[in-house]
Structures are given as structure tokens and as C-alpha cells.
C-alpha positions as CSV (number, residue, x, y, z in Angstrom):
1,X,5.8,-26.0,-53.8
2,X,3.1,-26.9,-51.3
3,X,5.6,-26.0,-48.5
4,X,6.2,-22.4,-49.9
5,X,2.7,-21.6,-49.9
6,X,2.2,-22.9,-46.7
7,X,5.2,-20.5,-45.3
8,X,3.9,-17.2,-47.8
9,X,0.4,-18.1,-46.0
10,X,1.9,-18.2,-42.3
11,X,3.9,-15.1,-42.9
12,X,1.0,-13.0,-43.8
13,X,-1.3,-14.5,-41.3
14,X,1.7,-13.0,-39.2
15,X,2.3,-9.6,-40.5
16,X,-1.6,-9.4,-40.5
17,X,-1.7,-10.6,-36.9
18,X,1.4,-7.8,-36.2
19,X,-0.7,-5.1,-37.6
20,X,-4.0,-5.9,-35.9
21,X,-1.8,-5.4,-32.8
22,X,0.2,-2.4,-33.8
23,X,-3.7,-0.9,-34.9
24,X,-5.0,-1.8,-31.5
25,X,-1.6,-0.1,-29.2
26,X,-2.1,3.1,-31.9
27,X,-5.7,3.2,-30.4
28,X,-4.7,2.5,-27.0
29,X,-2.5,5.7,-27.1
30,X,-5.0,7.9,-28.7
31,X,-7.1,6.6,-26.1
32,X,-5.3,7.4,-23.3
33,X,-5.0,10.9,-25.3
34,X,-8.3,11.9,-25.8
35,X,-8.2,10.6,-21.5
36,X,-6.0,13.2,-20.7
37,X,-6.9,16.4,-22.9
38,X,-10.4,15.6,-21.8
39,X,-10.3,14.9,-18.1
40,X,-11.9,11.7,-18.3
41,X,-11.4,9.0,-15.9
42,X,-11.2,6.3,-18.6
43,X,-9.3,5.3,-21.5
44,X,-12.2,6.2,-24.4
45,X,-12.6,3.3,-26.3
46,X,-12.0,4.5,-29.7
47,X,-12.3,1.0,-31.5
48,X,-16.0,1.3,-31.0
49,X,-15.8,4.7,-32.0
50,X,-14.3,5.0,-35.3
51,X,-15.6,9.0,-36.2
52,X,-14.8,9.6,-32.9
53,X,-11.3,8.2,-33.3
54,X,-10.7,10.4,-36.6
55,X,-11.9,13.7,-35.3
56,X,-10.1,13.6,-32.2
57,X,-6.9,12.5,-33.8
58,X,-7.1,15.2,-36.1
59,X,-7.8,17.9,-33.4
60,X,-5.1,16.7,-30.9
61,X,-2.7,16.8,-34.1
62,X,-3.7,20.5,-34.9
63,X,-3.4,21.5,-32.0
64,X,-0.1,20.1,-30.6
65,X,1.8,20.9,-34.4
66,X,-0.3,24.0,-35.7
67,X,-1.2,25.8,-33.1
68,X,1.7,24.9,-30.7
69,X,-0.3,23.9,-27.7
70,X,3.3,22.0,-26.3
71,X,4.9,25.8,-26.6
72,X,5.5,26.5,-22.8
73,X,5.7,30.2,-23.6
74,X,1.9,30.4,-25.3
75,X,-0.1,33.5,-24.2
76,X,-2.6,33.5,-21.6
77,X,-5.7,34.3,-24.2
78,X,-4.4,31.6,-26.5
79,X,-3.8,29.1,-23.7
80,X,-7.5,29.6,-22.4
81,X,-8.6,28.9,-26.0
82,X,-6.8,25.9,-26.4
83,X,-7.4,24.0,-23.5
84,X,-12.0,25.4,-23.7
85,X,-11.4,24.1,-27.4
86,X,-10.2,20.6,-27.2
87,X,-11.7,19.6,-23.4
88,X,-15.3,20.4,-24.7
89,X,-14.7,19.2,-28.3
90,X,-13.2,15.9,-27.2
91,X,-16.2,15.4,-23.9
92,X,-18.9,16.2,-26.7
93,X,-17.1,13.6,-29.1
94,X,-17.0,10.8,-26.3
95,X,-20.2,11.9,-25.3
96,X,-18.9,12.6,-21.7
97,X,-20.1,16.2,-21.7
98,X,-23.0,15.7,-20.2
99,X,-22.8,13.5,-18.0
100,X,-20.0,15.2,-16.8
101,X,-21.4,18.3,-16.2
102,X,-20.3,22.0,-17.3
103,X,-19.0,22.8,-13.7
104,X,-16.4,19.6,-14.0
105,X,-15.2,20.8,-17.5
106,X,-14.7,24.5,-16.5
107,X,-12.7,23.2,-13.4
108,X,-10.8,20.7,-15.3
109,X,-9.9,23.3,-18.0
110,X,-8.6,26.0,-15.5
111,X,-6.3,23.0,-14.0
112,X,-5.1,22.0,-17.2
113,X,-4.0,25.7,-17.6
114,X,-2.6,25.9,-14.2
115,X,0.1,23.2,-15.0
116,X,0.6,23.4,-18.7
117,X,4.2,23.0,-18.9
118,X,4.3,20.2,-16.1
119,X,1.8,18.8,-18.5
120,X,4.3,18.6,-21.5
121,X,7.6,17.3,-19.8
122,X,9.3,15.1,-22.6
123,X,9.2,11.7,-21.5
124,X,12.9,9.9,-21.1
125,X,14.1,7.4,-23.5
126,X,16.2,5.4,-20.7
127,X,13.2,3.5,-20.3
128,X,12.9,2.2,-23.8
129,X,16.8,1.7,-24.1
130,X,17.8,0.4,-21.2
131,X,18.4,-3.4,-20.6
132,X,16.6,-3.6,-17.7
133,X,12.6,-3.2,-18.1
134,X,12.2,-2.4,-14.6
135,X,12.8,1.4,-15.7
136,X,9.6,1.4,-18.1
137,X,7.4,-0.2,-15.7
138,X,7.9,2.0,-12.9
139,X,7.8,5.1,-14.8
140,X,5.0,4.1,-16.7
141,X,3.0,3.6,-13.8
142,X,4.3,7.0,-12.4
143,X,2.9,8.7,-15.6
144,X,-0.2,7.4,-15.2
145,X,-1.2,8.3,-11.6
146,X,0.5,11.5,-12.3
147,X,-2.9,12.2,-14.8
148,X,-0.5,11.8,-17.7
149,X,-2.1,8.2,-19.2
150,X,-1.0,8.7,-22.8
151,X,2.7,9.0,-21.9
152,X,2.4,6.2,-19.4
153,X,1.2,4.1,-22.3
154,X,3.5,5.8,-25.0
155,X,6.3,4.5,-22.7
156,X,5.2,0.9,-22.5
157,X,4.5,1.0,-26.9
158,X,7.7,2.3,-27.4
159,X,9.6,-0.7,-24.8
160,X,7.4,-3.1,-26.9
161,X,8.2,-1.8,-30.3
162,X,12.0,-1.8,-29.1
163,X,14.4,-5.1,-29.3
164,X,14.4,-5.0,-25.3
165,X,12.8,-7.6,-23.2
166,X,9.1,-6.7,-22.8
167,X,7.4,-9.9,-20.8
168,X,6.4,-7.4,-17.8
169,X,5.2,-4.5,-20.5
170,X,3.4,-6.9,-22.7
171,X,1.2,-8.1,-19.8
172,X,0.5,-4.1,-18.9
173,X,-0.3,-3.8,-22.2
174,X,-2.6,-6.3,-22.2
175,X,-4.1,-5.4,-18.9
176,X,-4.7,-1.9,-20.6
177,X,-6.1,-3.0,-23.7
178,X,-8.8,-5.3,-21.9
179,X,-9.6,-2.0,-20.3
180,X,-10.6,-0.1,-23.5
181,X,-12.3,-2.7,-25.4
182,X,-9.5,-4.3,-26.9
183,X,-9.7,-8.5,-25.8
184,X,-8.7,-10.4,-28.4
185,X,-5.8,-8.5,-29.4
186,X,-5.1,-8.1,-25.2
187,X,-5.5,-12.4,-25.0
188,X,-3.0,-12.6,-28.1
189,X,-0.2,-10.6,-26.3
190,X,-0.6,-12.8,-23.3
191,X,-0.4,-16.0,-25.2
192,X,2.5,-14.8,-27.4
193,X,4.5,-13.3,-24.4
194,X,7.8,-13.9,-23.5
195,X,8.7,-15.7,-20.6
196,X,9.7,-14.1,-17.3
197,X,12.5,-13.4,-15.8
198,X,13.8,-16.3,-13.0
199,X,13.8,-14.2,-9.8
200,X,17.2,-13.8,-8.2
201,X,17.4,-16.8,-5.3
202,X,17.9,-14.8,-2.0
203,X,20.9,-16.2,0.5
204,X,19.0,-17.4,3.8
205,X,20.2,-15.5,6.7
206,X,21.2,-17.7,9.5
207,X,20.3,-15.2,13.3
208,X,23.3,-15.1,15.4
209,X,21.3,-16.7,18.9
210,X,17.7,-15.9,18.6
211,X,14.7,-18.5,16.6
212,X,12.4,-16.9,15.0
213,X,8.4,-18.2,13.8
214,X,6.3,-15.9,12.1
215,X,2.2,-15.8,12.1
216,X,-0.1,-15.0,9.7
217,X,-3.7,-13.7,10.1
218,X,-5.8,-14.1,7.2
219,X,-9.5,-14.8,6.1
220,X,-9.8,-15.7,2.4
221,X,-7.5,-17.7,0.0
222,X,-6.7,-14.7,-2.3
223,X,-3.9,-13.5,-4.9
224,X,-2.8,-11.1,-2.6
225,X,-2.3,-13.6,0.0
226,X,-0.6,-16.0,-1.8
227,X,1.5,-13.1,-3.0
228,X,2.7,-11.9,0.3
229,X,2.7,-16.0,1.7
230,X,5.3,-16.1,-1.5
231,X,6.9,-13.2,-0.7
232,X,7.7,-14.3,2.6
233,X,9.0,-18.2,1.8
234,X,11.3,-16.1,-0.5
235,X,13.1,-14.1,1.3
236,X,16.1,-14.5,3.5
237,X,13.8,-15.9,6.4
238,X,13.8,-20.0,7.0
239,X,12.1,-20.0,10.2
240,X,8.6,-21.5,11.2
241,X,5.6,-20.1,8.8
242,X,2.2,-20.6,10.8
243,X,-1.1,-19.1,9.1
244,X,-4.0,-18.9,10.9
245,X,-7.6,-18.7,8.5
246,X,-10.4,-16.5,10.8
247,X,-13.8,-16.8,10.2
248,X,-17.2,-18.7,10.2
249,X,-16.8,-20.4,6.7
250,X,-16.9,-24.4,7.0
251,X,-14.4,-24.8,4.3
252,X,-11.0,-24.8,5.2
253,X,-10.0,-22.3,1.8
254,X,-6.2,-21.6,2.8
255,X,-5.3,-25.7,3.8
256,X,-4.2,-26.3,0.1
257,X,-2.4,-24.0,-0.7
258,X,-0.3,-23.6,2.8
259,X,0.3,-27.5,2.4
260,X,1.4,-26.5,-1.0
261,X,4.0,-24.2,0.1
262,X,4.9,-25.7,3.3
263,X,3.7,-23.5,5.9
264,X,1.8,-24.6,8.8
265,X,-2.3,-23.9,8.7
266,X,-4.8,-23.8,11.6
267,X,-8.6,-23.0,11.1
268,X,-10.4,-21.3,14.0
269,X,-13.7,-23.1,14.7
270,X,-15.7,-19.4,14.3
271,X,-15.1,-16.0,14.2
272,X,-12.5,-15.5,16.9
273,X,-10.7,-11.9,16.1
274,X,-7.4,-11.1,15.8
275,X,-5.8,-11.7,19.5
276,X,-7.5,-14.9,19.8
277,X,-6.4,-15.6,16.1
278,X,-2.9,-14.9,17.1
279,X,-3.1,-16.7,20.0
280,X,-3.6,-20.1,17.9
281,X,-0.9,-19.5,15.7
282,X,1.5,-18.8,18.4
283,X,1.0,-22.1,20.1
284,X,2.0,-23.6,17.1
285,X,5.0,-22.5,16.7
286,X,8.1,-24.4,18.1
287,X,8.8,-24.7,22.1
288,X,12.2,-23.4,21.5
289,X,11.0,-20.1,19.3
290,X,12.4,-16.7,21.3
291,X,10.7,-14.0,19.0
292,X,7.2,-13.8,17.4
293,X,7.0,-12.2,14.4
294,X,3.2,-11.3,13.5
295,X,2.1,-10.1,10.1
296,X,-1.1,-8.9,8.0
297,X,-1.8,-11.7,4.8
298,X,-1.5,-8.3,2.4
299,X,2.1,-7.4,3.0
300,X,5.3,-7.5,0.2
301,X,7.8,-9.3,2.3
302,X,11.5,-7.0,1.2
303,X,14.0,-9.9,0.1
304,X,16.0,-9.5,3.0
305,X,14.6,-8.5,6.6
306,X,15.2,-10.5,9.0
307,X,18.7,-9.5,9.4
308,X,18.0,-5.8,10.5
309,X,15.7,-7.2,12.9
310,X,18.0,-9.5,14.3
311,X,21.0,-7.7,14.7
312,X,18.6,-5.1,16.7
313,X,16.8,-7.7,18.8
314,X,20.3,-9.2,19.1
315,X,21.6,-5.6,21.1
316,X,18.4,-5.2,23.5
317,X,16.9,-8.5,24.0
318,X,19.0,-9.4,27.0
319,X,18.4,-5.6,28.6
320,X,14.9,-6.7,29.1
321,X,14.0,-3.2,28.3
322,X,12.3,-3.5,25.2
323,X,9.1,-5.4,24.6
324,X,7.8,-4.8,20.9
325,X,9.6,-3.9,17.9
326,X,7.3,-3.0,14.5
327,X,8.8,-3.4,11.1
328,X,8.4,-0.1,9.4
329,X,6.0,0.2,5.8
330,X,4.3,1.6,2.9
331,X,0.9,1.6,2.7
332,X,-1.7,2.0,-0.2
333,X,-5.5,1.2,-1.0
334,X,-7.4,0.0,-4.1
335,X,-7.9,3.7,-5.6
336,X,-4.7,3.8,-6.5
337,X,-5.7,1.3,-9.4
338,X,-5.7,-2.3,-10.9
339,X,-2.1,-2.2,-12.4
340,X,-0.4,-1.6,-8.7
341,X,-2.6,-4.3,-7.3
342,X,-1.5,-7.2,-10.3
343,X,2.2,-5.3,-9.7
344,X,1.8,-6.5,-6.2
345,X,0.5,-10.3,-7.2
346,X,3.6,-10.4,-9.3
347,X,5.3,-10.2,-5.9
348,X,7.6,-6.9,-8.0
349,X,8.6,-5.5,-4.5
350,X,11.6,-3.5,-5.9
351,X,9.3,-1.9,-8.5
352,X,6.2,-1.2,-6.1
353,X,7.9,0.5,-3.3
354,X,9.8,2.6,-6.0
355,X,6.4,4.0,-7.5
356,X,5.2,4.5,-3.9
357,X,7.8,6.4,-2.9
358,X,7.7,8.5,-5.7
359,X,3.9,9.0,-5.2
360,X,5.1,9.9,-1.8
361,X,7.3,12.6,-3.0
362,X,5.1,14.0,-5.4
363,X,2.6,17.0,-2.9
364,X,-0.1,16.7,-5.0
365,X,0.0,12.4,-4.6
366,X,1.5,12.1,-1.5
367,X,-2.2,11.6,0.2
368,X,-2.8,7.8,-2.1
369,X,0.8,6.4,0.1
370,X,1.7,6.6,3.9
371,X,4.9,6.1,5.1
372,X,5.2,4.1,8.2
373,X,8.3,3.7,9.0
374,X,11.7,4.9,10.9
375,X,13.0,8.3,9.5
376,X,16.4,9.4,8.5
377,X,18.6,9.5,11.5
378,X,17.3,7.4,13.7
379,X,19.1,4.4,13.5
380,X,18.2,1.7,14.6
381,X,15.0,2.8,16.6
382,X,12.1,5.4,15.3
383,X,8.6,6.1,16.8
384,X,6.8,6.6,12.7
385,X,3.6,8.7,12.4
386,X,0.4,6.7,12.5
387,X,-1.4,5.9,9.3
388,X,-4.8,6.5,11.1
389,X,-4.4,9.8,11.2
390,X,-2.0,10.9,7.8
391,X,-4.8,11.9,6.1
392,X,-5.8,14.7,8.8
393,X,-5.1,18.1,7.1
394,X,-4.1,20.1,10.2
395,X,-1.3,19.4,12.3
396,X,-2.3,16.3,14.6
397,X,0.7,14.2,15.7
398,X,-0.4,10.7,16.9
399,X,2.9,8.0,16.8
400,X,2.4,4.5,15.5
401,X,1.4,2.0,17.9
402,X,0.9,-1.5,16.1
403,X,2.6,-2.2,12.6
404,X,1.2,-5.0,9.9
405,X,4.4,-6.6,11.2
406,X,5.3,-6.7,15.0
407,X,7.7,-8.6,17.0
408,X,7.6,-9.5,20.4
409,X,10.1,-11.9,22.6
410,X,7.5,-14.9,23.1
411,X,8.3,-14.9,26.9
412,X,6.6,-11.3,27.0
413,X,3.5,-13.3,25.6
414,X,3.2,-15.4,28.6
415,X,4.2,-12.7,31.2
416,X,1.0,-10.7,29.4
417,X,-0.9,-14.0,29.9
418,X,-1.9,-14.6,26.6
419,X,-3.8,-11.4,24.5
420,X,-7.4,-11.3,25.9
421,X,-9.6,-12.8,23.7
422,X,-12.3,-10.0,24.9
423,X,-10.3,-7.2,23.5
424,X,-10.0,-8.6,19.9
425,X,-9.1,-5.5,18.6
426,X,-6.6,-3.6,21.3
427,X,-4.1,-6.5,22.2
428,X,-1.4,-3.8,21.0
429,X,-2.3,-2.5,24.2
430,X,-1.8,-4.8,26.5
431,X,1.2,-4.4,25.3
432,X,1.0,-0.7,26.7
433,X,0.1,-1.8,30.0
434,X,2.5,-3.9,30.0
435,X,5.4,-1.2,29.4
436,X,4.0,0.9,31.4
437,X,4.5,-1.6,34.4
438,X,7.4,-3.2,33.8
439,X,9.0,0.2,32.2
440,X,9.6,-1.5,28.8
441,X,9.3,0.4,25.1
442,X,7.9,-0.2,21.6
443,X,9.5,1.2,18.2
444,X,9.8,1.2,14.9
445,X,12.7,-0.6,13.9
446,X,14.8,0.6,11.2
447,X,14.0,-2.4,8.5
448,X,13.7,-2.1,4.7
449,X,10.1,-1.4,4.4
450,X,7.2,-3.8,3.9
451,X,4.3,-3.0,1.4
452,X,1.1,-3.2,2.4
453,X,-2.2,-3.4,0.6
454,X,-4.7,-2.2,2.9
455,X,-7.6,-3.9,3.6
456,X,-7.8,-6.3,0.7
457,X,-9.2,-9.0,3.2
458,X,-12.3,-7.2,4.2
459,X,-12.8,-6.2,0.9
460,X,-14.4,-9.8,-0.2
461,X,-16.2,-10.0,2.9
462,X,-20.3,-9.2,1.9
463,X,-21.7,-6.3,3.8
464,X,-23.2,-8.2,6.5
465,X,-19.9,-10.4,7.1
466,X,-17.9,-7.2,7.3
467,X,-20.3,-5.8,10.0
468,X,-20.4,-9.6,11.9
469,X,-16.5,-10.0,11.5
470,X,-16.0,-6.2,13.0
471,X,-17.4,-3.5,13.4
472,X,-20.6,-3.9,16.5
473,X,-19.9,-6.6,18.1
474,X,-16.2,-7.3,18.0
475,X,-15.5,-3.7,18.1
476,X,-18.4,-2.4,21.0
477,X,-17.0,-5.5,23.0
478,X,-13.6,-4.5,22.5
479,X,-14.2,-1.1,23.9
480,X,-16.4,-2.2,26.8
481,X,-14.5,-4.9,28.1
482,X,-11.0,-2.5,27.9
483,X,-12.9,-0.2,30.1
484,X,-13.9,-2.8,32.3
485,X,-10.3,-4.5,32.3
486,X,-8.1,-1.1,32.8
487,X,-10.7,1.3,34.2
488,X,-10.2,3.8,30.7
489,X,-11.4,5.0,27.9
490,X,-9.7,3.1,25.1
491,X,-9.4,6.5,22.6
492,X,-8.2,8.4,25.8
493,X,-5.7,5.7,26.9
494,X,-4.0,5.2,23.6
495,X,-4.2,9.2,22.7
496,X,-2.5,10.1,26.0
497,X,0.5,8.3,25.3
498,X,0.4,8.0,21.6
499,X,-0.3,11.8,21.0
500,X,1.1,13.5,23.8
501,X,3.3,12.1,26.0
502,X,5.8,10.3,23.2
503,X,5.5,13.2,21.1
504,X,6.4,15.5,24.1
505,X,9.4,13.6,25.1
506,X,10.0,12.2,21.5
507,X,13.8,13.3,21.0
508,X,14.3,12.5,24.7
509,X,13.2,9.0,23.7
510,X,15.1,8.8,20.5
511,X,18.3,9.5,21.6
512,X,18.6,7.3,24.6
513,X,16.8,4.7,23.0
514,X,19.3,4.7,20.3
515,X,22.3,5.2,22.7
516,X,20.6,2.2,24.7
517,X,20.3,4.7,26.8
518,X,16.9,3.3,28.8
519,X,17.0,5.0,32.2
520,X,17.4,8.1,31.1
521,X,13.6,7.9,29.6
522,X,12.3,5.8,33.1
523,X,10.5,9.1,33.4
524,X,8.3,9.5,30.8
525,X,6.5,5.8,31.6
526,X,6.1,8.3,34.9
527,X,4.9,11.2,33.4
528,X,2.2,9.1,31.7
529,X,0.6,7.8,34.6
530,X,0.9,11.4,36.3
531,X,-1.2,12.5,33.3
532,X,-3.6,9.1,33.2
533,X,-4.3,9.7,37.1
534,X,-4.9,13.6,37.1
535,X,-6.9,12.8,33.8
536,X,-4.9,15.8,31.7
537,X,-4.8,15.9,27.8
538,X,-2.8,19.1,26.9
539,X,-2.9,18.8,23.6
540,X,-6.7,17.5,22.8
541,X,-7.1,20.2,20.6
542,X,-4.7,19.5,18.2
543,X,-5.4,15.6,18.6
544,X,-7.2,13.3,16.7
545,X,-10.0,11.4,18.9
546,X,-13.2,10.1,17.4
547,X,-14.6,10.1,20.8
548,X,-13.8,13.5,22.1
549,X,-17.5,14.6,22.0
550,X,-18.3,12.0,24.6
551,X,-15.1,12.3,26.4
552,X,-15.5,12.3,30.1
553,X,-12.1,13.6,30.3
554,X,-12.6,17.0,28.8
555,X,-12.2,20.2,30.9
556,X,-16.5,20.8,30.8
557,X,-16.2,24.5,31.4
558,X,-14.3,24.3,28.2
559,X,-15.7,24.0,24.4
560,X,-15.2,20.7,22.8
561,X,-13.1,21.5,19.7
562,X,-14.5,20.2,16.5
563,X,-12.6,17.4,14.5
């Protein structure tokens, strides 16, 4: 008898629990709701707003069933209506109105009504049906950087609700829930989630001739390093792992975790920079290692790499003709939001470079990801566009110069002499000079892509560690002493060739390249120094220099064009 109570006791304590939770995912979507009709940037946290809740429930519902505001075919007068209606309504009922400001609303309303039937595209089921939860993650996350939250978390309710596996939903949830007020019932989904999925064990790839040792630059002991560090032991590489910790911080924070994982750690003493950095980690690596492999701590390593790069490095390595190849990427930044930076700790590479590229694709979006990497067609070898200057709205072509992953034959290395130390921030081009002598190219290698998280080092760095570890000193140094070293400009050196003479010649270089070709583009190592000596810039106008009002290499009779 005792027992039976016990068991009617636990099962209501459970329903009770279940509907507590059901309560809290209603108010997350009505949330996200009153988000999107009213333009906010937040989730309003209707738990702590219980009239608030109730009135805006009730408009949303009038509006969408009564007055038809999901009609695509609505008049223009009653559209107008619609949309002044509920925006200002639901911003005085948050009490975001004012803060706000009138000039925000009216300009929100007038885009609502510019893309009202985008606005009301029927989600797909196949995310909440389908077997595989990979389909309501990355749609869901879609959703919600499209500006449509309350179908990004409709999506990830409904794949809860359903008999599918939810373990990667029901920590979204939770994530989302913190957000909007919600703890306890966020801290009871965690605890009662499933368990994850076993990742999928990733055959080693064994290189035909060549060794291989990667480095790693990094500063802090992070999530998102240990991510990529992961990422990287995981994948079809088994070669030599060396990470190198920068900066003036006694401890050694990365030791642990490296000894953990079995990489090999070094500490530099002080600051040191990048070149020096990668100069330590490179000695470390074994005597009999033929290609270096460099690489950012904030990179998604794709499960299987190194064989692209190997069967390309395998084809040119004996020409001697070819002195650099960068593994092509996809890059983002915090403002994309929290849920792609804990997608990225998960070390979900599949699912993250399916969002970005479908950011990418989207013209309105395509500004928060930039695509790094070797185009359609040319296979193996690609010059990409440099992420400095994607964001530049007129036309200015620049080609990439240094990826977040770069390889290099280490006997190139020594031939250089080392990277200089002095120019802790342009040892990509010594690699320049060194082409340019020896009449040996850099590309883009066609690789699946990495993803990188820009910047999330520097991020934990306080202000005045951020200008120490960069910007005067390193950087002023960096630019004096290339000056001193090469007899140039840095911005004028790297434009010339970057922005005019490979973009010039740039289907020249492609197809030979790819044809292995090399003497047929002999010429435009020529045509570089022609323009370098007779200090010409053709295309300055339409190139992206941040020193071109100090340039002593503009035409003076002519007016320096604006950036």
C-alpha cells in the first residue's frame, strides 16, 4: 500500500515537473513571438510578465486568425494597419517603446511590410520527423538569424515534443530558456537530457611519401581551443601536434590540457608574436617532418583533410615550384550569437558550415560569413578573395595571402632563414619575397573548408593586453623594420601583388597552375618587380589600402581617392 502511494506521488511530481516545462517552452515561443512582431533584439521574458503575456497572446492570436495577418494577398491599407497595430502595441506592452525610439519602430514597421510573405513561409516538418536531429538544429538556427526567432524555437518544441532523439535540441532549449528568465526549468532539461550521440571514429589517412607536423598558436586555455585542439586529434590526421602558448602570463594555462590530449606544449618566456611563436613550435617538431602545417587555436578541423592536401603537395612538391599552400575556410565573429559559438564547442562541424553557408547564400546575411576558400572549377589550386577586405561595399579585389591554416615544405623554412622575429606580423611575406626570387607560388588549395571563429583569443585579452600583445608596438615595429628589411611600404608591397598583379593575370595563373603549367606564369613574378621598381599601382583607386593618404607612391599631381 505504502509502495502505491509512493509511485501515485512520483508520477504527479512528474506530470507536474512535465507541465512546468511544457508552461515554460509555451512561454519561450510566445517570447520569441512578441521578439519578432515587435522588432526586439531579445526574447521578452514573459514569465516575469504575466499581463504582458496575456495581452500579447491575445493580440498575436487576433491578428494572425481574425484579421488574417498570414494572408499574403492582404491590401496595402490593411497591411500598414496591421503591422503600426501590433509593433507599437507589443513595444508599449514590453515597455520597449521608448527606449527604442519612434524612428526605430516606424523603420521596423515599413520592413516588416516590405517582406511580409517571406515573413510567413510555413516552416518544414522534416525537421521534426526525420531521424536524424541534425535537420532541426541547423534549420533552427537558420530561422533565427534569418529575424524569424519564434519559428526557430517552434522548430526545436516541436523536435522535443516528438518521439525523435532530442539531446542536441534539449540543450538549445535550455540555452534559450536561460536567456529569457527561465533557469530552473533550463537546469532541469540539462540534467534530464539524453545522452549524445558517439561521434563516428574517422579512418586515419596514412600520406603516400611526405610527414606531416602541425603547429598551433594560441594564448589562453579556452573552450574554443580545446574545441578546435579536439577537432584536430579527431580527424584523419596522426602526425605530430605541437602548440605553442604566447604571452607574458607566468602560468603555463594550456600544459594540462595538451598533456591531456597528447599533443606537444611549449611556453614562450614573454610576448614573442606570431613568427617567433611559430618559430618555436617548428623546432619541435620531428627532424624527419617535410611539410609544416600552421594553424589559428579557433578553427573546426573537417574530419578528413589531410588527404586533399597530400595528394596536392604529393603532384608539386618535387617541381620546387610551389612554396605555400593555404587550406581554404569559413569565417564568422561573435555577432552572429551564443548558440553558433556553444555549436562550435560541440565540435558540430557538419552542422556549422551548413548554417554558414546558408547565411552565405542568403544577400541580406551574406555580410556575418566570408568565404575563403578555392571556387568551383578550380581544382586543385584557387587564389580566394581576402577576408580583410569582404566587407568593402564597392568593387575592391584584394586575393588572400595568409590562411588560418598554411602549409609550407619545412626546407623552404630554412632557405627563408627562419621568419624574422622583427616582423611579427608579415612572415606571410617573406614568403612573397621569397617567390618572387626563387619564382615560386602560393594558393588556395582545394580542401574541405575549415571554420574559423575569428578572434576569440584576443577577445579575453583586457584592453591594455590587447594593445601590449598588438597593436603599437608589435604592429609599428612590424611595419618599420619591413621597411627597413625590403626597402617598401608594407600596404604598398602586399597591395601590388595581392590587388593588382594576381588579379590582372588571375586566369593566366589558374590555368597553368592547375595544368602544372609553371613557366607559362614565370612572367608575372616579372611583371611585379617591373611595377615595384617603376613604383606603378594602376588600380589604387579601386583598392583597398589603409595607408594610401600617406602613400609616397601616389601620382601627387593626382587626387588621393577616398576609402
Amino acid at each position: 500500500m505504502k509502495s502505491l502511494r509512493q509511485q501515485e506521488k512520483s508520477t504527479k511530481r512528474s506530470l507536474s515537473v512535465n507541465r512546468k516545462v511544457s508552461a515554460a517552452l509555451d512561454r519561450l515561443v510566445l517570447g520569441t513571438l512578441i521578439q519578432e512582431h515587435a522588432g526586439l533584439k531579445k526574447p521578452v521574458k514573459v514569465g516575469r510578465r504575466p499581463r504582458t503575456s496575456q495581452f500579447s497572446k491575445k493580440l498575436i492570436r487576433v491578428a494572425e486568425t481574425r484579421w488574417g495577418l498570414h494572408d499574403p494577398t492582404l491590401s496595402q491599407s490593411r497591411l500598414v494597419f496591421l503591422y503600426c497595430m501590433m509593433v507599437i502595441c507589443l513595444r508599449l506592452a514590453s515597455g520597449q517603446l521608448w527606449k527604442l525610439g519612434l524612428q526605430s519602430t516606424i523603420a521596423f514597421i515599413k520592413t516588416r511590410i516590405a517582406t511580409h510573405v517571406a515573413q510567413h513561409r510555413p516552416v518544414a516538418s522534416y525537421a521534426n520527423t526525420s531521424p536524424k536531429e541534425d535537420q532541426a538544429l541547423r534549420l533552427s538556427l537558420l530561422l533565427r538569424r534569418m529575424g524569424r526567432p519564434s519559428a526557430a524555437a517552434q522548430v526545436l518544441v516541436d523536435r522535443y515534443h516528438s518521439e525523435q532523439p532530442s539531446h542536441i535540441t534539449t540543450k538549445l532549449l535550455a540555452s534559450w530558456l536561460t536567456d529569457t528568465g527561465e533557469a530552473k526549468v533550463a537546469k532541469h532539461l540539462t540534467d534530464k537530457a539524453p545522452a549524445s550521440d558517439v561521434p563516428e571514429t574517422v579512418t586515419r589517412y596514412k600520406p603516400q611519401r611526405l610527414r606531416y607536423g602541425v603547429v598551433v598558436l594560441t594564448m589562453f586555455d579556452t573552450d574554443i581551443f580545446r574545441a578546435s585542439i579536439r577537432s584536430l586529434i579527431e580527424s584523419d590526421f596522426d602526425g605530430t601536434i605541437v602548440v605553442v602558448e604566447d604571452g607574458d602570463e607566468s602560468a603555463e594555462q594550456c600544459r594540462a590540457f595538451c598533456e591531456s590530449v597528447g599533443v606537444i606544449y611549449v611556453k614562450s618566456a614573454s610576448w614573442v608574436g606570431c613568427a617567433a611563436g611559430l618559430n618555436l613550435g617548428i623546432e619541435q617538431l620531428p627532424e624527419d617532418t617535410e611539410i609544416v602545417v600552421t594553424s589559428h587555436n579557433d578553427v573546426l578541423w573537417p574530419p578528413t583533410w589531410l588527404g586533399s592536401l597530400d595528394r596536392v603537395w604529393n603532384d608539386v612538391y618535387d617541381t620546387k615550384r610551389v612554396s605555400l599552400l593555404n587550406l581554404g575556410y569559413m569565417q564568422f565573429n561573435a555577432r552572429l550569437g551564443k548558440d553558433f559559438r556553444d555549436i562550435f564547442v560541440q565540435g558540430r562541424y557538419d552542422d556549422l558550415l551548413w548554417v554558414l553557408r546558408a547565411i552565405r547564400d542568403c544577400p541580406d546575411l551574406m555580410d556575418d560569413v566570408q568565404d575563403v576558400s578555392v571556387k568551383p572549377g578550380e581544382d586543385p589550386f584557387g587564389l580566394a578573395r581576402d577576408p580583410w577586405v569582404d566587407w568593402i561595399p564597392d568593387f575592391r579585389q584584394m586575393t588572400g595571402r595568409y590562411s588560418v591554416a598554411a602549409s609550407f615544405p619545412l626546407q623552404v623554412w630554412r632557405e627563408i632563414g627562419h621568419f624574422d622575429s622583427n616582423l611579427a606580423f608579415a612572415f606571410d611575406l617573406q614568403f612573397l619575397d621569397y617567390n618572387v626570387a626563387n619564382k615560386r607560388w602560393a594558393f588556395f588549395v582545394n580542401t574541405p573548408p575549415l571554420v574559423h571563429l575569428k578572434s576569440s583569443d584576443t577577445e579575453n585579452l583586457a584592453p591594455e593586453k590587447v594593445n601590449e600583445a598588438s597593436t603599437p608596438d608589435f604592429m609599428a615595429q612590424t611595419y618599420d623594420r619591413f621597411k627597413e628589411k625590403y626597402g617598401w611600404h608594407i600596404e604598398h608591397y602586399l597591395n601590388l601583388y595581392f590587388s593588382e598583379s594576381t588579379v590582372i593575370h588571375g586566369d593566366a595563373i589558374l590555368a597553368s597552375a592547375n595544368a602544372l603549367r609553371f613557366s607559362d606564369i614565370d612572367f608575372v613574378f616579372d611583371d611585379f618587380l617591373h611595377r615595384l621598381d617603376t613604383r606603378v599601382l594602376d588600380n589604387c583607386e579601386i583598392t583597398w589600402c589603409r595607408s594610401r593618404a600617406e602613400c609616397p607612391y601616389v601620382d601627387p599631381m593626382k587626387p588621393v581617392p577616398s576609402c
